[in-house]
C-alpha positions in Angstrom: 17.1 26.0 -25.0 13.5 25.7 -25.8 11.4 22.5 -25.2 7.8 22.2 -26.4 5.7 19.1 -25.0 2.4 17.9 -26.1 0.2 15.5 -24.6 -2.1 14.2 -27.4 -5.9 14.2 -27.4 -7.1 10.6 -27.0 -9.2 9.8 -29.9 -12.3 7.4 -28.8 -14.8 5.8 -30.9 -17.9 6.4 -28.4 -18.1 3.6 -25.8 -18.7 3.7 -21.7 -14.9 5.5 -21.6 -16.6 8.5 -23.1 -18.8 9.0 -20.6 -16.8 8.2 -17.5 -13.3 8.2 -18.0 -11.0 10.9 -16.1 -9.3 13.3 -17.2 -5.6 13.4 -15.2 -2.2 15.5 -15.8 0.1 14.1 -18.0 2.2 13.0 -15.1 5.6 12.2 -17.2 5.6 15.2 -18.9 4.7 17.8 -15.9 7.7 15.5 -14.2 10.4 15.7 -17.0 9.2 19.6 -17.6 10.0 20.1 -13.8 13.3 18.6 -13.7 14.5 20.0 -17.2 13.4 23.8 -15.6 15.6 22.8 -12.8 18.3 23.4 -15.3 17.1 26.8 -16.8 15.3 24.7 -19.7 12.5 26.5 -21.1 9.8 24.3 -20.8 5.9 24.5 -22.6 3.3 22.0 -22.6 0.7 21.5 -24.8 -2.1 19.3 -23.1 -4.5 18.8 -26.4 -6.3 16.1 -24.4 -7.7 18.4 -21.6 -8.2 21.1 -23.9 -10.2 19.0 -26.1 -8.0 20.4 -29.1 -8.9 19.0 -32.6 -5.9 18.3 -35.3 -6.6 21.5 -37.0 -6.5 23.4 -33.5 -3.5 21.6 -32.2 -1.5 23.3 -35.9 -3.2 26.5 -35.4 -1.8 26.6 -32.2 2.0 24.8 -32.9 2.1 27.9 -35.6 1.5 30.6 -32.9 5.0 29.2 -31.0 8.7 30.3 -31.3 10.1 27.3 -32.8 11.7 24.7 -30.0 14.9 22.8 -30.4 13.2 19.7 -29.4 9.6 18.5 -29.2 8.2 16.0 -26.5 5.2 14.0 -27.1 4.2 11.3 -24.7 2.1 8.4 -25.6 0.1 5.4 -24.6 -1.4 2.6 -26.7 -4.2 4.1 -27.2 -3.0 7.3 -28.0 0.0 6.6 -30.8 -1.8 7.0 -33.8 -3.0 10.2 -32.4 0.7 11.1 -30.9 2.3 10.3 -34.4 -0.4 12.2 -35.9 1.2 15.7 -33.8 4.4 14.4 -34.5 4.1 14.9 -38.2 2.1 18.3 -37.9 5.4 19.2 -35.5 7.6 18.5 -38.0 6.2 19.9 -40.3 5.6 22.8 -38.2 9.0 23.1 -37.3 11.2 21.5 -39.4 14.5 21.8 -37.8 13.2 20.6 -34.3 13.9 17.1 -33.2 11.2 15.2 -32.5 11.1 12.7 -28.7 8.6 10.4 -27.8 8.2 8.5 -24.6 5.9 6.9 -22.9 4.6 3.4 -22.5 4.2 2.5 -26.0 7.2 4.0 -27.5 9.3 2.2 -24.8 7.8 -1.1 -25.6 7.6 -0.7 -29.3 10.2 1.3 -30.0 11.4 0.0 -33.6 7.9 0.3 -34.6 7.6 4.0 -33.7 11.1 5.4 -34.8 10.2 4.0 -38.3 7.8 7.2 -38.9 10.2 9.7 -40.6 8.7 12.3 -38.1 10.0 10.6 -35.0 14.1 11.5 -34.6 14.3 9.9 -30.9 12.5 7.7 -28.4 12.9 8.1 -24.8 12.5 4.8 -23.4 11.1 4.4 -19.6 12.5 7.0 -17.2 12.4 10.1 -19.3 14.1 13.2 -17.0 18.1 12.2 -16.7 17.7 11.0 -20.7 16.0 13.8 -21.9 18.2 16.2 -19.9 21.7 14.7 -21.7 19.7 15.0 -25.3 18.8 18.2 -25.3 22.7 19.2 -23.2 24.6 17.7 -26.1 25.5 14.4 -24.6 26.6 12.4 -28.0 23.5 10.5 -28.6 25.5 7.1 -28.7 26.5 7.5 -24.8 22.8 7.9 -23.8 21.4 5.5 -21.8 17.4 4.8 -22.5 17.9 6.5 -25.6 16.9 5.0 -29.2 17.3 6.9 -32.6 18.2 6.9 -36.3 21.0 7.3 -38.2 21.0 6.7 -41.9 17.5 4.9 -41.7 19.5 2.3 -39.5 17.5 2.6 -35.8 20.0 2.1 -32.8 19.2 1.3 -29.2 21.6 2.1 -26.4 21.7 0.5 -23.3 18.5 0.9 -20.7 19.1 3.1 -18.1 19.1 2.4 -14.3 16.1 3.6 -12.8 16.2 7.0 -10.4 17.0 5.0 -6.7 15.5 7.7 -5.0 12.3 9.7 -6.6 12.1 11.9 -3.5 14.9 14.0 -5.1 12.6 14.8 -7.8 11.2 18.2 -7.9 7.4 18.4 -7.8 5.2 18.0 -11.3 5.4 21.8 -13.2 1.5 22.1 -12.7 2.5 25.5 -13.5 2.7 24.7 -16.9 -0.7 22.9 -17.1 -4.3 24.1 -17.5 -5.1 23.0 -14.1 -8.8 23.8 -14.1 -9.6 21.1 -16.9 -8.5 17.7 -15.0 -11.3 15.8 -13.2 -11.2 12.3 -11.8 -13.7 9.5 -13.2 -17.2 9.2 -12.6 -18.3 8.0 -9.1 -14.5 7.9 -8.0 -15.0 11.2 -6.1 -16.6 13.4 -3.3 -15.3 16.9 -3.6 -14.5 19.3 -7.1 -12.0 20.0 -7.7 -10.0 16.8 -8.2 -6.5 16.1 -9.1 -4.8 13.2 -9.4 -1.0 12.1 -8.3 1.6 10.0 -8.4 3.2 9.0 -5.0 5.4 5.3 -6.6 7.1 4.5 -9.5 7.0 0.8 -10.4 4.5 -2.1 -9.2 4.7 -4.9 -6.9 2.2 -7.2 -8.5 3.7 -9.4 -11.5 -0.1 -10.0 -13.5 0.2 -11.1 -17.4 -2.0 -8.3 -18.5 0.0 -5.1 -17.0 2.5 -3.3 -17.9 2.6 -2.0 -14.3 6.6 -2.7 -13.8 7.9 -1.3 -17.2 9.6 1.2 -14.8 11.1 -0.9 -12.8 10.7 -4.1 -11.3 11.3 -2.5 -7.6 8.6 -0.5 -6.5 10.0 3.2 -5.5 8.1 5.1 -2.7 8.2 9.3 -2.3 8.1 9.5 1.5 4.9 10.7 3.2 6.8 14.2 4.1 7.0 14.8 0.4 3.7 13.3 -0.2 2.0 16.0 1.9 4.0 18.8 0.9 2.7 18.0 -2.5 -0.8 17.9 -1.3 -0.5 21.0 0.3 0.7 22.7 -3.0 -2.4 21.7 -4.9 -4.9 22.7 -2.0 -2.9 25.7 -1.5 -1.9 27.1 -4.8 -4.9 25.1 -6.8 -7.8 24.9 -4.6 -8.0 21.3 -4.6 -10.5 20.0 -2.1 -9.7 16.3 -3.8 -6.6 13.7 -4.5 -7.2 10.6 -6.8 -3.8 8.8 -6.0 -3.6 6.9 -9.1 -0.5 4.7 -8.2 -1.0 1.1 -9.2 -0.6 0.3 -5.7 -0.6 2.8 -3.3 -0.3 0.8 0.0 3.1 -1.1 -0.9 4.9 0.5 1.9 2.3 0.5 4.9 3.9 3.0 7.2 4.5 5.3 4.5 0.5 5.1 4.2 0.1 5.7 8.1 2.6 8.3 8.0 0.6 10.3 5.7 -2.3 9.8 7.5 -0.9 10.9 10.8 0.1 13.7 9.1 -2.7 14.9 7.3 -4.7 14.7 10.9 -1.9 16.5 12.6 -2.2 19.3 10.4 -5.8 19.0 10.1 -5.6 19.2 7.0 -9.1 19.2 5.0 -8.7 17.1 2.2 -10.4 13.9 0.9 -8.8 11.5 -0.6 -9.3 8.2 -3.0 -6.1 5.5 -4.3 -5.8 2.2 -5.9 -4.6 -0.9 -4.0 -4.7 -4.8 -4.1 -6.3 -6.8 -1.2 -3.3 -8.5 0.0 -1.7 -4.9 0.6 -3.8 -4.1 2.9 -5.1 -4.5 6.6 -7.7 -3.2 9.2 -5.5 -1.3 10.8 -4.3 0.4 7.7 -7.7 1.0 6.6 -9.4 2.8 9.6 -6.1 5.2 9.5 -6.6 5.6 6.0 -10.7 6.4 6.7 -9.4 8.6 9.5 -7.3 10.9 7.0 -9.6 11.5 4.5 -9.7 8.1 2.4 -13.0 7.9 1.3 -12.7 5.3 -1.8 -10.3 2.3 -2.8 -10.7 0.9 -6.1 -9.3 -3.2 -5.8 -8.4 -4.9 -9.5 -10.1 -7.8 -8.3 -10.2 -9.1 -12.6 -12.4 -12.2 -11.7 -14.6 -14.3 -9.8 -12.9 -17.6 -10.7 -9.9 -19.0 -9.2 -8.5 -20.7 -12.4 -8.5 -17.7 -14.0 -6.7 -15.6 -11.4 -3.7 -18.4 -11.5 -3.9 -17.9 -15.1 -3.1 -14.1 -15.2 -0.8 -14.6 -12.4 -3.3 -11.7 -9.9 -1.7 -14.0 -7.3 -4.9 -12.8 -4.8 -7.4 -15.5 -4.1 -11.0 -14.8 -3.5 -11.6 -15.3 -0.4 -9.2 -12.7 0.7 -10.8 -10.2 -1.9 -14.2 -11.2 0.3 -12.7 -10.3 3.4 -11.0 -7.3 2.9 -13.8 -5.8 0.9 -16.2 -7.0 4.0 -13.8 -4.9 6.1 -13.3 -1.7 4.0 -16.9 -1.3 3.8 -17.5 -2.0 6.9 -14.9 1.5 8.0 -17.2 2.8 5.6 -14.3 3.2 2.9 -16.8 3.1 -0.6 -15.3 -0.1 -2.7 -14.7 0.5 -6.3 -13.8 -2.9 -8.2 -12.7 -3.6 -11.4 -13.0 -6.8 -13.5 -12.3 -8.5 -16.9 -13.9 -10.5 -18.8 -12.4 -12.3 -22.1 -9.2 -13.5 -20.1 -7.0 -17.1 -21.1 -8.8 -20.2 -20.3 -12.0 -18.0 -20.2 -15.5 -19.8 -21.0 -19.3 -18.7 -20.3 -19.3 -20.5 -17.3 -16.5 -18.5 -16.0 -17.6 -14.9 -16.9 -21.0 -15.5 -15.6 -19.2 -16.8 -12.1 -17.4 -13.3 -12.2 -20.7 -11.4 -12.9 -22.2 -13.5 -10.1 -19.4 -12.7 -7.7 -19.4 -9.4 -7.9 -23.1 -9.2 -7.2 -22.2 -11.5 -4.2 -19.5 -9.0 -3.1 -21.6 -5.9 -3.3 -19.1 -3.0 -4.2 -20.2 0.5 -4.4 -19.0 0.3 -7.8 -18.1 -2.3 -9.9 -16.5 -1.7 -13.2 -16.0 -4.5 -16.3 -13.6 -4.0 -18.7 -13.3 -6.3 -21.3 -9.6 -7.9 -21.7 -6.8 -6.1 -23.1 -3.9 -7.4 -24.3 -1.4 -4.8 -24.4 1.9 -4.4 -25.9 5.1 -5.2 -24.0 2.6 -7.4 -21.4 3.2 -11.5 -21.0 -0.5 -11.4 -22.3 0.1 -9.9 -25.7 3.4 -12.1 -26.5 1.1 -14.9 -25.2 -1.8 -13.5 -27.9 0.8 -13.4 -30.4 2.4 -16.6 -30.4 -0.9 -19.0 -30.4 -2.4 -16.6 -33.2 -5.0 -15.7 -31.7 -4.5 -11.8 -31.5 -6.5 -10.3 -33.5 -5.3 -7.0 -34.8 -2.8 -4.7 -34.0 -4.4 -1.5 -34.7 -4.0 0.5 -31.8 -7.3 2.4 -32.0 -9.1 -1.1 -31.0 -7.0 -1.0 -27.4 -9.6 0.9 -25.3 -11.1 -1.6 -23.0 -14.2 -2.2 -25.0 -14.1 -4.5 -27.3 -12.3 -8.2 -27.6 -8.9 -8.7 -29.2 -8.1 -12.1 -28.7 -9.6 -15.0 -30.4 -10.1 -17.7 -27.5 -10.2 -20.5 -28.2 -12.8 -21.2 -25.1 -14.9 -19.0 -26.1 -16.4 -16.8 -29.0 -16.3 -13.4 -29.1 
């Protein structure tokens, strides 16, 4: 059995995410890849975002392979045109192969995908256990997770129950990837080379504008054993001198955190270090242990700098805690990256400009500004969609940079 994934190349228009956007593994795929060799699969991946391959390059190089069984592509909103776009030159390619996608967007907007006549089956959420029973010759209809086409009529079975323990997962195939291309984003790191990783599956927070939970509502921790062992791998077989943990929330379970820490010390191991977190998942403690280890960066969605507009997106974190716990990771001397949004419901002039003035006030190392994004499968889009005021549905516009909601507090 031969399996051929391809990570698409993300497609931008220009913008600031040109210039300091990462570059990261495609985690799903290295993770399915991993678990399907587990089973004597032969696995190949195709990462045409870090090789920077055009469409032409990416069917040059689809024509030099042995034809697959079954092709994987993986896909986010912002990268479906593009993903459908390798899906046809796949099929095309190889005409008896049967064609999966998975990924965020496919699993939220699934009848919308499986309509284009290249696409055979979409893996929805949790692809390893799914895609393993496709490609075994599990009948398709007993497949939880699993959505496909018979006789133009699309089918959805059942969703299927999340994996209860992720520590039984092997380790991403980084094998299989061209490790030398991936680089965190500007002014997140300290040390080259950089890889990212994925420590959770699921998130804790419940905001309208994240999709953050749409693999599972319970948030799922690899223990800091595995964690390390992992880390170890990279700086060992890699020559990784950095990690860019780019969990949602890495500090949900706080003695995992300190766990790693002590261990990392213990081995005196040389690594630094950078995550994402939320204020109210963190602590003093926490945060000298994390320092101690090798932390050197936390990037906080703090979104904005008005209270109203927190409630309103549900961020459940109130300002004065994002002032304190930002006082106290700079004072460690942990470097505070912060993100916020602007263009969110209820949003006026008078709001924005608070946000603009609070994060002067707060004084990260970094602050970042995104401009609201209402993304498929989010409480935010449906929202959008039912008062009219979403603006188009053209995938290509869902990069960050540019407004997609017509508010009615405010003009574009």
């Amino acid at each position: 059995m031969n399996v051929l994934f391809i990570n698409p190349p993300w497609i931008t228009k220009g913008g600031i995410w040109q210039n300091v956007a990462s570059c990261m593994p495609p985690f799903g795929l290295a993770a399915i890849a991993a678990y399907l060799e587990k089973s004597d699969v032969n696995v190949e991946v195709v990462d045409a975002d870090a090789l920077k391959l055009s469409y032409r390059e990416i069917s040059e190089l689809l024509r030099q392979k042995r034809s697959p069984e079954y092709v994987g592509i993986t896909s986010s909103t912002s990268t479906i045109s593009s993903a459908l776009i390798v899906s046809k030159t796949a099929k095309d390619i190889f005409p008896n192969a049967k064609i999966v996608l998975g990924g965020v967007h496919p699993s939220v907007m699934t009848e919308d995908v499986l309509k284009e006549e290249s696409v055979d089956f979409i893996v929805r959420g949790e692809g390893e256990v799914t895609f393993r029973e496709l490609i075994a010759g599990v009948n398709k209809r007993n497949i939880a997770g699993l959505s496909y086409k018979e006789n133009k009529i699309i089918f959805h079975n059942p969703s299927r129950a999340v994996i209860s323990d992720i520590n039984t997962l092997p380790f991403p195939a980084y094998h299989l990837l061209p490790m030398e291309k991936y680089f965190p984003a500007r002014g997140s790191y300290k040390k080259l080379p950089a890889l990212g990783m994925m420590t959770t599956r699921g998130c804790p927070g419940r905001c309208t504008f994240c999709l953050g939970s749409y693999l599972g509502q319970q948030v799922r921790n690899r223990s800091a054993e595995k964690i390390f062992e992992e880390m170890f791998l990279l700086q060992d077989k890699y020559g990784i001198k950095e990690i860019s943990f780019y969990d949602d929330v890495f500090t949900t379970k706080k003695e995992n955190v300190r766990n790693l820490c002590k261990k990392i010390l213990n081995e005196k191991t040389n690594i630094s270090w950078s995550c994402f977190a939320r204020v109210d998942f963190v602590d003093e403690e926490l945060l000298r242990a994390m320092k101690d280890a090798g932390c050197h960066q936390i990037m906080y969605g703090i979104e904005s700098g008005d209270e109203q507009i927190l409630k309103n997106i549900h961020k459940k974190i109130s300002l004065e805690k994002v002032k304190e716990i930002v006082h106290i990771t700079k004072k460690i001397g942990i470097d505070v990256r912060a993100a916020f949004m602007l263009g969110n419901p209820g949003e006026t002039k008078e709001t924005m400009q608070k946000t603009i003035d609070y994060a002067i006030k707060l004084s990260p190392d970094v602050a970042i500004f995104n401009i609201t994004t209402p993304y498929p499968g989010t409480e935010m889009f449906k929202w959008a969609k039912d008062k009219g005021i979403l603006t188009t549905e053209n995938w290509d516009e869902y990069d960050l940079s540019q407004p997609l909601m017509n508010l009615p507090t405010v003009s574009a």
